[in-house]
C-alpha positions in Angstrom: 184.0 -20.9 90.4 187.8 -21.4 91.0 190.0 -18.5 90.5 193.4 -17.4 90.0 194.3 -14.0 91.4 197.8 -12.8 90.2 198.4 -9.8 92.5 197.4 -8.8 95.6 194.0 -7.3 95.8 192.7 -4.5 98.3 190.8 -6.1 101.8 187.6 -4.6 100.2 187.7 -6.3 96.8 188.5 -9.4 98.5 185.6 -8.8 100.8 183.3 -9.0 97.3 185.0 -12.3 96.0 184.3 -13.6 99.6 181.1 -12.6 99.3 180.4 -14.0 96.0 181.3 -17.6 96.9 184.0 -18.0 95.2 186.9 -20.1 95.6 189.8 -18.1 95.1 193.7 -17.9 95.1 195.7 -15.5 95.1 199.5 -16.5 93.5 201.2 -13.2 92.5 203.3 -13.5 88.9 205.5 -10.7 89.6 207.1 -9.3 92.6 207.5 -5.5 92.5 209.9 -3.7 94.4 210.0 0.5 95.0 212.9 2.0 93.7 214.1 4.8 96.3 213.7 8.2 94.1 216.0 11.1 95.8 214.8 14.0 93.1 213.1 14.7 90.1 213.4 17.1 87.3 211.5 20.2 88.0 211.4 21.9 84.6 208.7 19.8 82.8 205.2 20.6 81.1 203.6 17.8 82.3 203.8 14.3 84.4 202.6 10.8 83.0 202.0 8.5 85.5 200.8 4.6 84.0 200.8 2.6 87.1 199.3 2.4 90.3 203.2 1.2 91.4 204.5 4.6 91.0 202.1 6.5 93.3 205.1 6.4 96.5 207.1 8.3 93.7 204.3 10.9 92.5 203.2 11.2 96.1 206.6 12.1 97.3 207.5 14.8 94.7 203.7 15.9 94.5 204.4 19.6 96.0 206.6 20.0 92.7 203.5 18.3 90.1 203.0 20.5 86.9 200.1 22.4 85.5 199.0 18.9 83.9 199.3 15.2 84.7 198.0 12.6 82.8 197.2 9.4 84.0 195.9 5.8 83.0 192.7 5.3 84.8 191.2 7.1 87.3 192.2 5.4 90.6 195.7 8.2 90.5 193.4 10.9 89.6 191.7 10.2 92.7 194.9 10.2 94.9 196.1 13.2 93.9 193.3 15.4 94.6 192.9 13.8 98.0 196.2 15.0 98.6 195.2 18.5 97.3 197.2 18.5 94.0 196.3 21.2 91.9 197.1 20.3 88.2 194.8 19.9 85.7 194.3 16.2 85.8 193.2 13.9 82.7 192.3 10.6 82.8 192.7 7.8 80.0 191.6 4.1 79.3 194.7 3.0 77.7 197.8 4.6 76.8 197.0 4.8 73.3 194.2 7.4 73.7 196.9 9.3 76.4 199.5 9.6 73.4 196.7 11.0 70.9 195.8 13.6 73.7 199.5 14.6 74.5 200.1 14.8 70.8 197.8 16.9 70.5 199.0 19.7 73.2 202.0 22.1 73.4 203.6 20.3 75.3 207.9 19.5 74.8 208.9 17.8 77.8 207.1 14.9 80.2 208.2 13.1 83.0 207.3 9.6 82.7 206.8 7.5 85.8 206.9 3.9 85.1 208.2 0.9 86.2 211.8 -0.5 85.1 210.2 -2.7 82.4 207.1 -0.8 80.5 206.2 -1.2 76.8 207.3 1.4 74.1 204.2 2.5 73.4 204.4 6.2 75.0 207.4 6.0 73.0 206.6 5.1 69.8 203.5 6.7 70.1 205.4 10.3 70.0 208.4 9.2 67.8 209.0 11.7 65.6 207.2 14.6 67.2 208.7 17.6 69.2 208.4 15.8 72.8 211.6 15.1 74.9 210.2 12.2 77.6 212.1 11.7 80.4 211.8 8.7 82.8 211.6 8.2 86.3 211.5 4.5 87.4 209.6 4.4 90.6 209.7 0.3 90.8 211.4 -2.7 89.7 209.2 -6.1 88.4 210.2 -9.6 88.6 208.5 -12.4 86.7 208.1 -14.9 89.2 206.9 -17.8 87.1 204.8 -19.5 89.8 203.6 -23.1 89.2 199.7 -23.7 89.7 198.8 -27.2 91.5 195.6 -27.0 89.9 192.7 -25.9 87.2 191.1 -22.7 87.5 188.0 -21.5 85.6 189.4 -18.0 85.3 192.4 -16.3 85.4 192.6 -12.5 87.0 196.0 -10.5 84.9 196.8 -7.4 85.3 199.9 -6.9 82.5 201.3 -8.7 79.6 204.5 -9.2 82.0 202.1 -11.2 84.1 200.6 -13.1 81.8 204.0 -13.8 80.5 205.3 -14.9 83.9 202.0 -17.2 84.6 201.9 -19.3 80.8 206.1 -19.8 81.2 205.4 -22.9 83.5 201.7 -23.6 83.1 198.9 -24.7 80.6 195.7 -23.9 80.2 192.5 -25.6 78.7 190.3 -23.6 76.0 187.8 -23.1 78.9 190.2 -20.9 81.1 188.7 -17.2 80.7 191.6 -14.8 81.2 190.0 -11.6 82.6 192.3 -8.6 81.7 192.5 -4.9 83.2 192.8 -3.8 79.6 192.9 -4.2 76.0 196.5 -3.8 76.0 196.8 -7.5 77.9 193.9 -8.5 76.3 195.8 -8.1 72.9 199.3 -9.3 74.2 196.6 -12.5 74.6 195.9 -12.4 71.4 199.2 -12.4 69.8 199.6 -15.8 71.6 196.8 -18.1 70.5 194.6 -17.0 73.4 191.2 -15.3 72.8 188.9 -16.8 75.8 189.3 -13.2 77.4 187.0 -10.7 79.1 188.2 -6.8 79.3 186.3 -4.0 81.7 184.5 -1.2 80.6 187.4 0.7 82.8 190.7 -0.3 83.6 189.9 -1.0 87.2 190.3 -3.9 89.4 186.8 -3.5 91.0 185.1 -2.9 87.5 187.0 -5.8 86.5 185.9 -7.8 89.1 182.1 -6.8 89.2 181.6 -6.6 85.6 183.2 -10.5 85.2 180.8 -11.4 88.2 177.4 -9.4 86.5 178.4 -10.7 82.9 176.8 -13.7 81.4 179.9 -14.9 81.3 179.5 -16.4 84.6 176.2 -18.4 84.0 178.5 -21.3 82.5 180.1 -22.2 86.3 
């Protein structure tokens, strides 16, 4: 199986795909910068942290965390109390299912940590209720709109920026399985004609991986 990987991976999920046989690249669609955060508001009821980008950020300012955080999968859950935070720590699937929760709370004001181009949907999800969100932007994206030299029999994506960044100077045959982190790419997808896609049971890159490579999905190559 020939694969496009559009981010850097950890050594130990590219141990797996080594293992696995496969014939992989690895051609990153967006190059992410830190931005250099000096201080953060203090007077909040809880933190929201959607990407694994921002950890330099929460990790930095962690001594002044809240009495919650909520975060989208589990892989900042796990950083945090390594590091001994103490807040009460929620996990979520999708950002969706973090907005009903937080709507659903006393809580006024949030720190958001996200990157400097993140969709509305923390947003829109709590327009019109009593909840002032304030953002810190712990990293900067650029679409980098690589040009593959060749056919892949699945695509690895990891955001709807990257999927944007990857279609801008390539095309893809009806074959191409697009393996998302989440729904939320999976749908951006969607919205574009595309609907040869595979989504996790978790937003994980090893689920994502292991779960492609166990699914039938596979049998075809």
């Amino acid at each position: 199986m020939n694969a496009v990987i559009t981010k850097k991976l950890s050594s130990s999920n590219l141990d797996l795909i080594k293992f696995w046989g496969w014939h992989y690249d690895v051609i990153e669609a967006l190059n992410i910068a830190p931005v250099k955060v000096k201080s953060v508001p203090q007077a909040s009821d809880a933190w929201i942290i959607s990407s694994r980008n921002s950890w330099h950020t929460v990790q930095t300012f962690s001594y002044l965390a809240p009495g919650a955080i909520y975060c989208i999968g589990s892989w900042m859950s796990d950083e945090l109390k390594k590091i001994g935070v103490k807040s009460e720590i929620k996990c979520f699937e999708n950002m969706k299912a973090l907005v009903l929760e937080v709507s659903h709370q006393n809580i006024r004001h949030v720190l958001y940590f996200c990157g400097d181009h993140h969709r509305d949907e923390l947003e829109m999800g709590l327009k019109g209720r009593p909840v002032t969100i304030e953002k810190v932007i712990t990293h900067e994206s650029r679409l980098t709109f690589p040009i593959l030299e060749k056919l892949y029999d699945v695509a690895f994506v990891f955001s709807p920026r990257a999927v944007e960044s990857l279609m801008k100077n390539n095309a893809f045959s009806d074959q191409t399985i697009f393996a998302c982190i989440g729904p939320t790419t999976v749908s951006y997808l969607n919205e574009h004609g595309i609907f040869n896609t595979f989504c996790p049971s978790y937003p994980d890159s090893k689920i994502l991986l292991t779960e492609f490579h166990d699914s039938k999905i596979t049998q075809k190559f």
